[in-house]
N, C-alpha and C positions, 0 to 999 in steps of 0.2 A: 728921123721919124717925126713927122709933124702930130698934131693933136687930133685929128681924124684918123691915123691907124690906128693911135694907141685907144681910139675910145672904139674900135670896131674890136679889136685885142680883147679888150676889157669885156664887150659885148658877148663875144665868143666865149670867152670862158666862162664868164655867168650864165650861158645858156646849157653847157656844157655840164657846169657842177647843178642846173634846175633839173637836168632831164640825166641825173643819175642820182639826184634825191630822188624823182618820180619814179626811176627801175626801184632803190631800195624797198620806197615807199610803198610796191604793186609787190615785191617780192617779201615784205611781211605783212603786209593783207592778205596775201596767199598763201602765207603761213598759219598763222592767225584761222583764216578760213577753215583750212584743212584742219586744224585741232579743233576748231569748234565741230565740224561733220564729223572727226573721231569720236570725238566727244556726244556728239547727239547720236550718232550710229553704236557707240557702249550704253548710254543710258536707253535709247529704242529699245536694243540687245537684254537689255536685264529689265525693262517692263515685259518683254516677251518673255523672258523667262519666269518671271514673277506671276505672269499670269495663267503661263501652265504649269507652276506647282501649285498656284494658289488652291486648285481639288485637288486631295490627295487620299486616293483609296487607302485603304488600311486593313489587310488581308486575315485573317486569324485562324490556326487551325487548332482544333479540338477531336474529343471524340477518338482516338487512332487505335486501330484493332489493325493487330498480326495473325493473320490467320495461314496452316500449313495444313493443305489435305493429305488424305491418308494417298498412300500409295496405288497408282491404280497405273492401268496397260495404255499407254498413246500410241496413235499412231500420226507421224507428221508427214504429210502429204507432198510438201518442197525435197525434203529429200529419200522420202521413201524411210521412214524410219521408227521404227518399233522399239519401244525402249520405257521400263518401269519409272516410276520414279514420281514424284509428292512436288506439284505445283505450291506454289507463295504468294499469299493476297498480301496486300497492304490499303487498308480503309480509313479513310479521313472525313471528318466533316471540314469546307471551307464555308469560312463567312465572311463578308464584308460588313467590317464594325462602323467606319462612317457613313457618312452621307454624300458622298464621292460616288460617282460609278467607275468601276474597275471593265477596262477592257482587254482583250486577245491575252487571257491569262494563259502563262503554259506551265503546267506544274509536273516537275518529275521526281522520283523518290528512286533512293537505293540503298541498299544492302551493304554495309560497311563490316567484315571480319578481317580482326587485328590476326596476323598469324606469321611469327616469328618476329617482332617486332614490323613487318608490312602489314599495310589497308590493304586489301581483296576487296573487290567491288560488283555486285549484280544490278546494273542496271534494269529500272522498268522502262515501258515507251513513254512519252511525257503523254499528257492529258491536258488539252486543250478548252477553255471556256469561253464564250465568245463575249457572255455579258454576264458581269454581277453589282448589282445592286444592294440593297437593305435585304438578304437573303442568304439563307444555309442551303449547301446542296454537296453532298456524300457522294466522293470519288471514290474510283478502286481503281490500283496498283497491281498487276500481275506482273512477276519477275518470272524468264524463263525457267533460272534452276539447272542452270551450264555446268552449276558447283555445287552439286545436291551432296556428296561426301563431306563437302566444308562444312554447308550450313548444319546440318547433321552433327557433326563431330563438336560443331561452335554452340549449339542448344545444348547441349549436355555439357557443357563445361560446366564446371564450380565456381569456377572465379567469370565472375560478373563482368569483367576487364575482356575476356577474351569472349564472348556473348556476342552475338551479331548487334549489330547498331544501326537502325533505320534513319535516314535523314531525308527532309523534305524542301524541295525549292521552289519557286515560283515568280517567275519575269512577266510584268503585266504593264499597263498604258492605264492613261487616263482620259479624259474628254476631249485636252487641250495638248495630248501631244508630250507629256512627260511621262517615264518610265522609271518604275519601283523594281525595289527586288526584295527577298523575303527568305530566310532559310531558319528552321529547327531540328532536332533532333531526338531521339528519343533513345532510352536503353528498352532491352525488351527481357518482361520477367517471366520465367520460368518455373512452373511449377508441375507436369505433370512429366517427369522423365522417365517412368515406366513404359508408358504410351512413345516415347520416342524413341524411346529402346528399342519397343517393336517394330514398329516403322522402320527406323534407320537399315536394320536387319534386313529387313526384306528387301527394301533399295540395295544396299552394298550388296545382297548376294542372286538379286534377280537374272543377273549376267550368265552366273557358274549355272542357278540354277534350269534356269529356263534358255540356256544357253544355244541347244539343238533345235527347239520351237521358234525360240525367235530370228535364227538365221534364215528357217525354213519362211517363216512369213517374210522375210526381207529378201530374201531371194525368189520367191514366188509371187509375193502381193496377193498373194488370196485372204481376205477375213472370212473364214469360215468359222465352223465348230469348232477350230484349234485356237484360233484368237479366245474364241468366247467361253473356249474351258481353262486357257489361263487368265485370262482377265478376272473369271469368278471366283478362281484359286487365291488369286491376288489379293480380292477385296473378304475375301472368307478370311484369311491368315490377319487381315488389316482391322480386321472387329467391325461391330457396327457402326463407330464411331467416324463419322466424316470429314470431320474439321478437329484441329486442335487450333484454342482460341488463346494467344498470349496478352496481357496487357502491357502496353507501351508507358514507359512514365520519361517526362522531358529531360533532356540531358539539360545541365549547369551550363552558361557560359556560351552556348549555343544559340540563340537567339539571335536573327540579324535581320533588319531590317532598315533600307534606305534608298535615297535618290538616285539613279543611277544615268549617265547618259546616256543618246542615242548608239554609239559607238560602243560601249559595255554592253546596250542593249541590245544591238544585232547579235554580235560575240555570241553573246549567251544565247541567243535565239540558233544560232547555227550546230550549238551543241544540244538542241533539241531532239531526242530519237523517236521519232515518228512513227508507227505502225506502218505496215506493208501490206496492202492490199494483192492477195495472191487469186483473186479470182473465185471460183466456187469450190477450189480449195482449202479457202477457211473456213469453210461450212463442213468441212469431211474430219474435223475431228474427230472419231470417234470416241465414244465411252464417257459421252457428256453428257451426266449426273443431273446436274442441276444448271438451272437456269442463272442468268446475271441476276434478277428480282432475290428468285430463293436464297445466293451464297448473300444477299446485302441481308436480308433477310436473317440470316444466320451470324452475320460477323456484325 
């Protein structure tokens, strides 16, 4: 091997180890790279996120009346159905205490009875607000009353434990895109159970008593004179008294409030129970007392 292979030899291999420093070389610049874009794409990530907690509504509920009317005669139009028995409001004042605007708030409230050591639950529909600002504005809660014996039997209890338990929630947005959540509770005190005494009676035994009248209107659909001389039977036996008004006082330990994500926040959104629009059959109520204005009015 003369002195010209060995320096072409020589040539080759040092080109060889230059152009696999330069792969290393491009293969951690490329590394490098990509942790700084990780890196720039997490800090983006958390100024974005910073910037939509940075407003943060701050919900507050006050004010809560339990209101139970006295017993009177329905008729439900989806299913043809005739049947006694004492509606349940639930009234709140919401406000928003900061200076945030609170958006697509949806608030639902229910009816919690412990009974044999289980929760029993009566859902209301949720209650929708589109916008709340620096402002107070008084919702109502109508629960249907599926478990009119329960509630009944759970107001008359003694023991405060076994008393119905109202609880309130609410999943709401803000300007920028971030999602709260908010829940309290309340015990509900009782003090007139003479008056539910009465009540309850009438409900438990509307069945036995009005039992041939109301098949006959369920089988016929006629509201005539027979509707309107038990209905006035109803409200004659039920006193003049149209409301019984409970005070709610906050449960201990119940208070919650915090950030929630978008993922938490659909979740909860989809367990939102909406009202049903049935046409002008939610206008055929009948034996409707009072207006929405009069019951806020009253509770």
């Amino acid at each position: 091997m003369n002195i010209s292979d060995t320096i072409n030899i020589i040539l080759s291999v040092l080109s060889f180890v230059l152009a696999l420093i330069s792969v290393v070389t491009v293969i951690i610049t490329l590394r490098q790279n990509g942790k700084m874009i990780k890196n720039n794409e997490d800090q983006i990530a958390e100024m974005r996120n910073e910037h939509r907690m940075s407003l943060q509504p701050v919900l507050y509920f006050s004010n809560p009346k339990y209101c139970l009317e006295r017993p009177r005669l329905f008729y439900t139009p989806p299913t043809n159905e005739y049947s006694i028995r004492s509606r349940c409001h639930f009234f709140v004042d919401v406000e928003n205490i900061s200076s945030a605007v609170a958006v697509n708030i949806n608030c639902n409230a229910y009816v919690a009875i412990n009974e044999d050591k289980t929760e029993i639950f009566d859902l209301s529909t949720t209650k929708r607000i589109k916008v709340l600002s620096d402002e107070k504005i008084r919702i109502e809660f109508m629960f249907p009353g599926d478990f009119q014996e329960k509630i009944y039997n759970s107001l008359r209890e003694m023991n405060s434990i076994k008393r119905p338990h109202i609880f309130i929630t609410a999943i709401y947005s803000n300007t920028t895109g971030g999602h709260f959540y908010i829940k309290n509770g309340y015990h509900i005190y009782v003090d007139e159970y003479e008056k539910i005494k009465c009540w309850h009676s009438i409900v438990a035994s509307a069945e036995v008593e009005y039992k041939s009248e109301l098949n006959y209107l369920r089988r016929t659909g006629k509201k005539n004179q027979l509707f309107e001389r038990i209905k006035k039977q109803v409200e004659e036996s039920a006193g003049d008294e149209k409301y019984i008004e409970f005070e709610c006082v906050d449960m201990m330990d119940i208070f919650k409030y915090g950030i929630i994500t978008e993922e938490e926040y659909l979740k909860k959104l989809k367990e939102c129970h909406y009202p049903t629009y049935v046409g002008n059959l939610n206008a055929g109520c009948i034996n409707k007392e009072q207006s929405s204005e009069e019951k806020r009015s009253n509770c």
